[in-house]
N, CA, C and O atoms as a DFTB+ gen file, in Angstrom:
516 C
 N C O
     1  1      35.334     303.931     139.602
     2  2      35.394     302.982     140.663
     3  2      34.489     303.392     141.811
     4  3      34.056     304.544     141.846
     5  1      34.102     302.286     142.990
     6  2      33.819     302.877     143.484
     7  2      34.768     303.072     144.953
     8  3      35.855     302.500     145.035
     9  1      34.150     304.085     146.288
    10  2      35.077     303.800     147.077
    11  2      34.072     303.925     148.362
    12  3      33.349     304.908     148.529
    13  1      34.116     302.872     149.196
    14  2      33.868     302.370     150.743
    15  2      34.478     303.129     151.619
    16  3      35.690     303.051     151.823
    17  1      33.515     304.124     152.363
    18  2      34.088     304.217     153.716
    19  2      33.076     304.632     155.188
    20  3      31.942     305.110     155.164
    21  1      33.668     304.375     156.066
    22  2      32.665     305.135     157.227
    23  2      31.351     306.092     157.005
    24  3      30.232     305.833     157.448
    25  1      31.613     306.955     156.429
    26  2      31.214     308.252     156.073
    27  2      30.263     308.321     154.869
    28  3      29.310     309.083     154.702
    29  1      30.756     307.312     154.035
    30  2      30.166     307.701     152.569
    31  2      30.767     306.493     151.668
    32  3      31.650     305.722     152.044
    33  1      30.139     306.477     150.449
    34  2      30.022     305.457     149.480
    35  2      30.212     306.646     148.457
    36  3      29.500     307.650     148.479
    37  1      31.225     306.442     147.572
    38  2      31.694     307.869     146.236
    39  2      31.457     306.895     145.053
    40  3      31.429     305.756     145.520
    41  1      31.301     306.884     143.901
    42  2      31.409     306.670     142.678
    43  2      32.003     307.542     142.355
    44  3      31.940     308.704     142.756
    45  1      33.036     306.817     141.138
    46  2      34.036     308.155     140.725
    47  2      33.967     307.598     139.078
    48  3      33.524     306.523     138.672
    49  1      34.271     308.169     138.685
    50  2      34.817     308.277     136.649
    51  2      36.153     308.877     136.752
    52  3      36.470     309.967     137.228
    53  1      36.839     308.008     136.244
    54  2      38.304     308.508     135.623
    55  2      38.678     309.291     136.775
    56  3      38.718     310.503     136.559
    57  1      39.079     308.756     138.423
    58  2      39.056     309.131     139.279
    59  2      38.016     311.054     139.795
    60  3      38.086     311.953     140.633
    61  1      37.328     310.717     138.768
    62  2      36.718     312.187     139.407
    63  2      35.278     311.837     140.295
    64  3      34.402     311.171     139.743
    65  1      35.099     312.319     141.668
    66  2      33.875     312.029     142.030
    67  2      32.816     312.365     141.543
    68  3      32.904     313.558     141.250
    69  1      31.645     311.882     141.238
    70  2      30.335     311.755     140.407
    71  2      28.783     311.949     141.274
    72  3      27.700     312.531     141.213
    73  1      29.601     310.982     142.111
    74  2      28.267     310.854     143.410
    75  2      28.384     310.153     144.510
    76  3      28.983     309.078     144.547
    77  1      27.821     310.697     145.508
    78  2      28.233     310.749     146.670
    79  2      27.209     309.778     147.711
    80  3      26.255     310.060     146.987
    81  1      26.871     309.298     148.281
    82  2      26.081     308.258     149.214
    83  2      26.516     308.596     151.018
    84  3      27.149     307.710     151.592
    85  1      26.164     309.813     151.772
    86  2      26.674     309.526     153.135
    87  2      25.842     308.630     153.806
    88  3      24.828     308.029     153.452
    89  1      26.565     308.665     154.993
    90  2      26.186     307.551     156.070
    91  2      24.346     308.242     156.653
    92  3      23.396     307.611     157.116
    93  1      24.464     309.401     156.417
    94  2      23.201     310.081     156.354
    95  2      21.860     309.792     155.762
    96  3      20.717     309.927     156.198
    97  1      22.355     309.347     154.619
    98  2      21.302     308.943     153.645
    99  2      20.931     309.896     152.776
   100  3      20.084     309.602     151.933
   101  1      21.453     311.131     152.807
   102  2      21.746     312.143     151.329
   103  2      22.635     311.476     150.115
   104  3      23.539     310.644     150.043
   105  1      22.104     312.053     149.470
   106  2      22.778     311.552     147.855
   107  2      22.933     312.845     147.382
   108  3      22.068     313.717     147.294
   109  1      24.628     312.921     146.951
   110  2      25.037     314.162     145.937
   111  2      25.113     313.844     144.559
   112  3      25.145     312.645     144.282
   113  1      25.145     314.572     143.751
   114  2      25.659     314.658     142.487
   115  2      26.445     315.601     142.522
   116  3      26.065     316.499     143.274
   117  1      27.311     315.763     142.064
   118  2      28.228     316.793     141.169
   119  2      28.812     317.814     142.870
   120  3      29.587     318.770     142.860
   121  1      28.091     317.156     144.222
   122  2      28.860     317.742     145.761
   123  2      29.332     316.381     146.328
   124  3      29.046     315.185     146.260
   125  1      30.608     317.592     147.195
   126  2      31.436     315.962     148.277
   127  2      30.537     316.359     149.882
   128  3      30.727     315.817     150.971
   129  1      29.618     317.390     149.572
   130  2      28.907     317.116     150.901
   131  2      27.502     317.553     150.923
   132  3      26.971     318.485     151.527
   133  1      27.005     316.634     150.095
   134  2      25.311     316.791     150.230
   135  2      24.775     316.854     151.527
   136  3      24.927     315.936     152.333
   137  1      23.893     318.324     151.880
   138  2      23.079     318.196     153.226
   139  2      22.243     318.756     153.063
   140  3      22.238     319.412     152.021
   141  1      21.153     318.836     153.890
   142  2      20.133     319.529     153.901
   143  2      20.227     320.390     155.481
   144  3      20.475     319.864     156.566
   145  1      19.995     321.605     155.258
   146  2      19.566     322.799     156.107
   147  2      18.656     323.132     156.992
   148  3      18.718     323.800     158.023
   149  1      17.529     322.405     156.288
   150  2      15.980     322.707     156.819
   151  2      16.022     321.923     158.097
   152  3      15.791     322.431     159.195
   153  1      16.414     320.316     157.853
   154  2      16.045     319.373     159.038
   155  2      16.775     318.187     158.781
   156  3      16.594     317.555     157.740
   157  1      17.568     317.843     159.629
   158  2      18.369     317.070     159.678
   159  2      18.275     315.535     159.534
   160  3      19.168     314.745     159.227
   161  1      16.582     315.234     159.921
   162  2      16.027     313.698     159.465
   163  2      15.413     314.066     158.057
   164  3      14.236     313.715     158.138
   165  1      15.564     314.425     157.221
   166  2      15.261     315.422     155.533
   167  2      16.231     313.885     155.188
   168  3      16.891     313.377     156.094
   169  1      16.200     313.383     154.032
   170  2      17.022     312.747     153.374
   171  2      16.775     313.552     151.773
   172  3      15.676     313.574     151.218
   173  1      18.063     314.196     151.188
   174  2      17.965     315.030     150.539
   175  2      18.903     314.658     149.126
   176  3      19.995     314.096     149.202
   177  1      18.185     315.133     147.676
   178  2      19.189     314.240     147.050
   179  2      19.624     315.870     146.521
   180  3      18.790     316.769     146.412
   181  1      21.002     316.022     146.243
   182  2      21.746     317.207     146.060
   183  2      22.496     317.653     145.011
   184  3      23.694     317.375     145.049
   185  1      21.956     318.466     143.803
   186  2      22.742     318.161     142.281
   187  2      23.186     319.846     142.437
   188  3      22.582     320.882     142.716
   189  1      24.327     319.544     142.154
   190  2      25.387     321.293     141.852
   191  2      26.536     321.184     141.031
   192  3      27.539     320.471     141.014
   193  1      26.040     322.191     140.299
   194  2      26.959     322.777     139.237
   195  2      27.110     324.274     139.176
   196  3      26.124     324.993     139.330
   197  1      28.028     324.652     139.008
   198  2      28.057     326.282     138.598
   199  2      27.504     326.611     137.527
   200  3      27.088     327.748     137.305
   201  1      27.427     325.530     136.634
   202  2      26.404     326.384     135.318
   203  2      24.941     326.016     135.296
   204  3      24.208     326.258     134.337
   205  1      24.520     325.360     136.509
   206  2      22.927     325.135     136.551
   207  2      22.991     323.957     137.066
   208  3      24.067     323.361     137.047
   209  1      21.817     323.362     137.650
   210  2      21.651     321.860     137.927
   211  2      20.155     322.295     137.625
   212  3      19.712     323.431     137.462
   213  1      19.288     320.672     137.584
   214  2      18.043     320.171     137.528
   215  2      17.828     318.441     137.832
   216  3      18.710     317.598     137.667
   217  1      16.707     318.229     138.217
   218  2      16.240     316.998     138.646
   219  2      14.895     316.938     137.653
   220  3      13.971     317.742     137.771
   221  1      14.918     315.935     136.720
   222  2      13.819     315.409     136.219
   223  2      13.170     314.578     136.494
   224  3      13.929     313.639     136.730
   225  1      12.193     314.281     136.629
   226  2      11.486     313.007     136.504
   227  2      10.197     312.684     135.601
   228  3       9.127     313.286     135.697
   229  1      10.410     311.871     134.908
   230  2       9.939     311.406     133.862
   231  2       8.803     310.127     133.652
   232  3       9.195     309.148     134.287
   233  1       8.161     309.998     133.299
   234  2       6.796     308.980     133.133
   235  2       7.119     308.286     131.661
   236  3       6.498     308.722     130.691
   237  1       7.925     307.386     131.507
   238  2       8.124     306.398     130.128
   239  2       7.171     306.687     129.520
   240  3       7.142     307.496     128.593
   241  1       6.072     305.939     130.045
   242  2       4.853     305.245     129.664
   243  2       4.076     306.898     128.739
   244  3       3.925     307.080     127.531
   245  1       3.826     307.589     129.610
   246  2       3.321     308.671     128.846
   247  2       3.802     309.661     128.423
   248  3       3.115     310.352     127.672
   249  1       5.352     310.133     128.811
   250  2       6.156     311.218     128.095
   251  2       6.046     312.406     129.284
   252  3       7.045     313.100     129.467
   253  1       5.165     312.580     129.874
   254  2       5.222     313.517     130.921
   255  2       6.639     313.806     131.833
   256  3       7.300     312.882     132.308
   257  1       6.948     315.081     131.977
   258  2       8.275     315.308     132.926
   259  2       7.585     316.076     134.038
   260  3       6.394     316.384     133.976
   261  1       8.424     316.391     135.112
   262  2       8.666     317.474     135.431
   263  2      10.226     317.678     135.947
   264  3      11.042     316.863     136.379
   265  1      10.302     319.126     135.719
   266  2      11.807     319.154     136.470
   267  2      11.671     321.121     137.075
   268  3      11.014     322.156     136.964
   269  1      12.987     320.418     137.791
   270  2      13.075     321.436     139.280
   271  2      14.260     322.103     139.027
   272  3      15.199     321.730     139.731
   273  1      14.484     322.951     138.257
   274  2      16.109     324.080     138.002
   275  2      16.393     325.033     138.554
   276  3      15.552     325.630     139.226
   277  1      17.678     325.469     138.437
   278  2      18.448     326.401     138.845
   279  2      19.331     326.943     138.117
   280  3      20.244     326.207     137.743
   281  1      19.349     328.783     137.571
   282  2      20.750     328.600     136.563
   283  2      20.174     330.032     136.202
   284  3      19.000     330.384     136.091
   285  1      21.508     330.853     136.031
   286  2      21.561     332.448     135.662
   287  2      20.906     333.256     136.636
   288  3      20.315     334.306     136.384
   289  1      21.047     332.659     137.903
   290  2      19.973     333.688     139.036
   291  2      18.677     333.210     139.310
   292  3      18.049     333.874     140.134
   293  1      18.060     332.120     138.774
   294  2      16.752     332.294     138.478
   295  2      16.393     330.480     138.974
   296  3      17.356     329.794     138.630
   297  1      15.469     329.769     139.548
   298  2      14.935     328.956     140.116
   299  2      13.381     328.774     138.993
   300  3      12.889     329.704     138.354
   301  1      12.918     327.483     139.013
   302  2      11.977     326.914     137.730
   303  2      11.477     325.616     138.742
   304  3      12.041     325.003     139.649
   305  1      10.256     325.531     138.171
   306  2       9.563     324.427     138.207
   307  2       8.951     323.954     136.904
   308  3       7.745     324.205     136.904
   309  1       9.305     323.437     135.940
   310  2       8.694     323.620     134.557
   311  2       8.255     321.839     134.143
   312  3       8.951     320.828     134.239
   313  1       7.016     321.990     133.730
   314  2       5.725     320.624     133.294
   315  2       6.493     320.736     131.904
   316  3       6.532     321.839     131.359
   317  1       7.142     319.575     131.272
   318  2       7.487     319.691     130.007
   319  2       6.702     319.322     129.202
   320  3       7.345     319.135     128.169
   321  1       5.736     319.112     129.051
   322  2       5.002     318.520     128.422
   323  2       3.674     319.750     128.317
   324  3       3.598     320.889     128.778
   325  1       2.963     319.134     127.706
   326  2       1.298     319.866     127.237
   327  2       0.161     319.133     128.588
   328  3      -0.775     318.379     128.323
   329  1       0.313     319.313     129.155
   330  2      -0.252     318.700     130.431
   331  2      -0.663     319.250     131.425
   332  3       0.014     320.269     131.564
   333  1      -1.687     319.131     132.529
   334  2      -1.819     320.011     133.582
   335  2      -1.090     319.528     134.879
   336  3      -0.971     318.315     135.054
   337  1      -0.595     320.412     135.797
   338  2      -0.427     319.805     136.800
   339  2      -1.137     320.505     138.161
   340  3      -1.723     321.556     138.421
   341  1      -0.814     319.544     138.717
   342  2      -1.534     319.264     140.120
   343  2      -0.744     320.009     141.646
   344  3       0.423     319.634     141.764
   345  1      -1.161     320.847     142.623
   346  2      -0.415     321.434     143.596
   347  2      -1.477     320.297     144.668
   348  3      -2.679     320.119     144.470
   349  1      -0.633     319.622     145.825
   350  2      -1.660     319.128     146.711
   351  2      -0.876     318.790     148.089
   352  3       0.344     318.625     148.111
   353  1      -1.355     318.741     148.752
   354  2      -1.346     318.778     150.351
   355  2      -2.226     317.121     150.792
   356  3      -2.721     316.594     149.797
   357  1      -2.347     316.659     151.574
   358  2      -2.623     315.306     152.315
   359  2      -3.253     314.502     151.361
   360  3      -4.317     313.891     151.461
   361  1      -2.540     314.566     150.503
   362  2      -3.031     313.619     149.119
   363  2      -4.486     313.956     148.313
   364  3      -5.236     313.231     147.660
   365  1      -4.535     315.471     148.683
   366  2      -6.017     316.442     147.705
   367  2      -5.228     317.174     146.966
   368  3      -4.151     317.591     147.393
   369  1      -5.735     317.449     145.603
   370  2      -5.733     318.433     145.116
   371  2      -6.085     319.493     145.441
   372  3      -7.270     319.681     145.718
   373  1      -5.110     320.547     145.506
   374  2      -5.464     321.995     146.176
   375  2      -5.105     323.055     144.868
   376  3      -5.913     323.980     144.774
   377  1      -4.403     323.048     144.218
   378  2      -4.692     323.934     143.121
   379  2      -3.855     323.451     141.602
   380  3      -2.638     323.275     141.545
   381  1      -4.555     323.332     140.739
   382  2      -4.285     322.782     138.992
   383  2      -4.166     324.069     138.283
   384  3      -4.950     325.018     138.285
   385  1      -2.854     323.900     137.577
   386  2      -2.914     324.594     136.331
   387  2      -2.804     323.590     134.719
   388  3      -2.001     322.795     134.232
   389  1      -3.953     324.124     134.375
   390  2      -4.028     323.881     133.025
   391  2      -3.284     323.725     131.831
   392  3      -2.341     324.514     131.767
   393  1      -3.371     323.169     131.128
   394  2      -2.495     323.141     129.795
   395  2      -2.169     324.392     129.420
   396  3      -1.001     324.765     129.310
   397  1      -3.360     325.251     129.160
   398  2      -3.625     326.403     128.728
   399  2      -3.503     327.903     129.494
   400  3      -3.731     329.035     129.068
   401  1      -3.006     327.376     130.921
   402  2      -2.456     328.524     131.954
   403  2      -3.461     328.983     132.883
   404  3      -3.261     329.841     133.744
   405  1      -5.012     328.122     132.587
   406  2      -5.721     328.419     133.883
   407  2      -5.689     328.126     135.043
   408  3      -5.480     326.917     135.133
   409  1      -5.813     328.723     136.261
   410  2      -5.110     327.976     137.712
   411  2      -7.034     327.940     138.513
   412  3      -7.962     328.742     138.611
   413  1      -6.826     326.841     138.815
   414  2      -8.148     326.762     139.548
   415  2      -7.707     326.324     141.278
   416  3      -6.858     325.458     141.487
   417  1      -8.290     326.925     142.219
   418  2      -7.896     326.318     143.314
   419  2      -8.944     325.919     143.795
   420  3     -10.038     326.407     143.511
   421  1      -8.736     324.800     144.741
   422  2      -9.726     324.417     145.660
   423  2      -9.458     324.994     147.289
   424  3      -8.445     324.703     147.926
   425  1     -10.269     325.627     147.672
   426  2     -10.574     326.466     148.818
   427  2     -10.557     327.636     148.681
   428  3     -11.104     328.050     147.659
   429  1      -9.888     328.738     149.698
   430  2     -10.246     330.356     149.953
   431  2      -9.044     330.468     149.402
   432  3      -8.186     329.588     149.337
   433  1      -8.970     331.906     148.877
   434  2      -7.743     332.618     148.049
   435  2      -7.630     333.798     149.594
   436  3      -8.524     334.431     150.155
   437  1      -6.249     333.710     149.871
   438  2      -5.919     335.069     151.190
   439  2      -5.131     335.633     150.676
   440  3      -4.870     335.237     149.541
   441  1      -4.575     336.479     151.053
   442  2      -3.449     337.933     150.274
   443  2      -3.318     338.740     151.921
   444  3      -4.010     339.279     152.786
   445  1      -1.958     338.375     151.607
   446  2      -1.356     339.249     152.701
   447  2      -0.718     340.437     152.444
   448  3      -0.831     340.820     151.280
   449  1       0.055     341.285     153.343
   450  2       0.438     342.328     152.841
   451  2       0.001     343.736     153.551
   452  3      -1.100     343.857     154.088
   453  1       0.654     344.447     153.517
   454  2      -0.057     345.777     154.271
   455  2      -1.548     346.376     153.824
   456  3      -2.128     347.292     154.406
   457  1      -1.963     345.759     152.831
   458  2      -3.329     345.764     152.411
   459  2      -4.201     344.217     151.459
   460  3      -4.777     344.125     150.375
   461  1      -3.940     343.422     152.357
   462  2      -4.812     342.380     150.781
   463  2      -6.132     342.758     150.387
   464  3      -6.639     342.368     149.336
   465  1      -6.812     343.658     151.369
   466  2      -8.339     343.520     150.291
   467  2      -7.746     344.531     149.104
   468  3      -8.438     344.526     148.085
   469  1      -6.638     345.351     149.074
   470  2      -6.794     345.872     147.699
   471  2      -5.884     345.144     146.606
   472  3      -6.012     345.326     145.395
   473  1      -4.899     344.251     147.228
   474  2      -4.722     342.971     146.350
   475  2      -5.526     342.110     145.977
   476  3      -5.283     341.361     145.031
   477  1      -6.369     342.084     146.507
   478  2      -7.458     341.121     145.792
   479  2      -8.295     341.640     144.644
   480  3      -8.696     341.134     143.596
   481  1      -8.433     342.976     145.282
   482  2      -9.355     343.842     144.271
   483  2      -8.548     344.252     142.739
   484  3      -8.965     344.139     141.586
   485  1      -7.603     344.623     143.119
   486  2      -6.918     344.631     141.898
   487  2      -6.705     342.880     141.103
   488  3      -7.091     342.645     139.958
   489  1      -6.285     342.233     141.661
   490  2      -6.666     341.001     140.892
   491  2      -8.235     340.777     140.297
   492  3      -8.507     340.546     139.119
   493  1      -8.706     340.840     140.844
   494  2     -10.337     341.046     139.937
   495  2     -10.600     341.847     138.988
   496  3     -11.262     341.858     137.950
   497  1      -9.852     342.601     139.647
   498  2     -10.004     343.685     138.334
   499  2      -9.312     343.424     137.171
   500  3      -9.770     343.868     136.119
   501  1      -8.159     342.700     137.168
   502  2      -7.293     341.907     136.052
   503  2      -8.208     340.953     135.419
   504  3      -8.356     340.984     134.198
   505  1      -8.803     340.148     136.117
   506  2      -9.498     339.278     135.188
   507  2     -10.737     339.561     134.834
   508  3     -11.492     338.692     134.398
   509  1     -11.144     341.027     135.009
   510  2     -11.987     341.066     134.333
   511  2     -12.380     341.539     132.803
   512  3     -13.412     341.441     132.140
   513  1     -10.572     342.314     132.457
   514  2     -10.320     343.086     131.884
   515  2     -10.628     342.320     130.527
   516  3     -10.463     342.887     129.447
């Protein structure tokens, strides 16, 4: 059913809540109080479970996913598919990884740290190996 109130809009199954709608404009799954932390005008959609949650999203048309997990300690961003994807900022591409695990970026590579020029150097030295 569902249930109307001040606060929030619930969908329930077999009286158990399912999902949540506040007056906020967060959406829970599987919480009775979806929020976000960072910033309070954030409209945030919120999936929890103790044995893991994830958010997919999916492309019909071509089979492409991606999804965003959580589960055994450990946080994922995983391309399900054979596909490259795209990292980008003001609607540019700023760095692609490949089908095949190559990462190309567009602009300067920086390394912080109590030393990056020898983080860098040691990365060169990795790919050159």
């Amino acid at each position: 059913g569902v249930i109307n109130s001040v606060a929030s809009t619930i969908i329930q199954v077999n009286t158990a809540e399912k999902i949540r709608f506040t007056s906020a404009g967060n959406v829970g799954v599987g919480t009775s109080s979806p929020a976000c932390a960072i910033n309070a005008s954030f409209k945030v959609l919120e999936v929890s479970s103790s044995a893991g949650s994830a958010v997919r999203c999916t492309d019909t048309a071509s089979s492409t996913n991606i999804e965003i997990s959580a589960g055994s300690g450990s946080t994922y961003i995983w391309n399900g598919t054979n596909t490259l994807m795209n990292f980008g900022t003001n609607n540019i591409s700023r760095m692609t990884i490949a089908a095949a695990g190559e990462v190309t970026l567009a602009g300067d590579l920086h390394f912080s740290g109590a030393n990056p020029e020898e983080s860098g150097r040691r990365l060169l030295q990795r790919r050159s190996m």
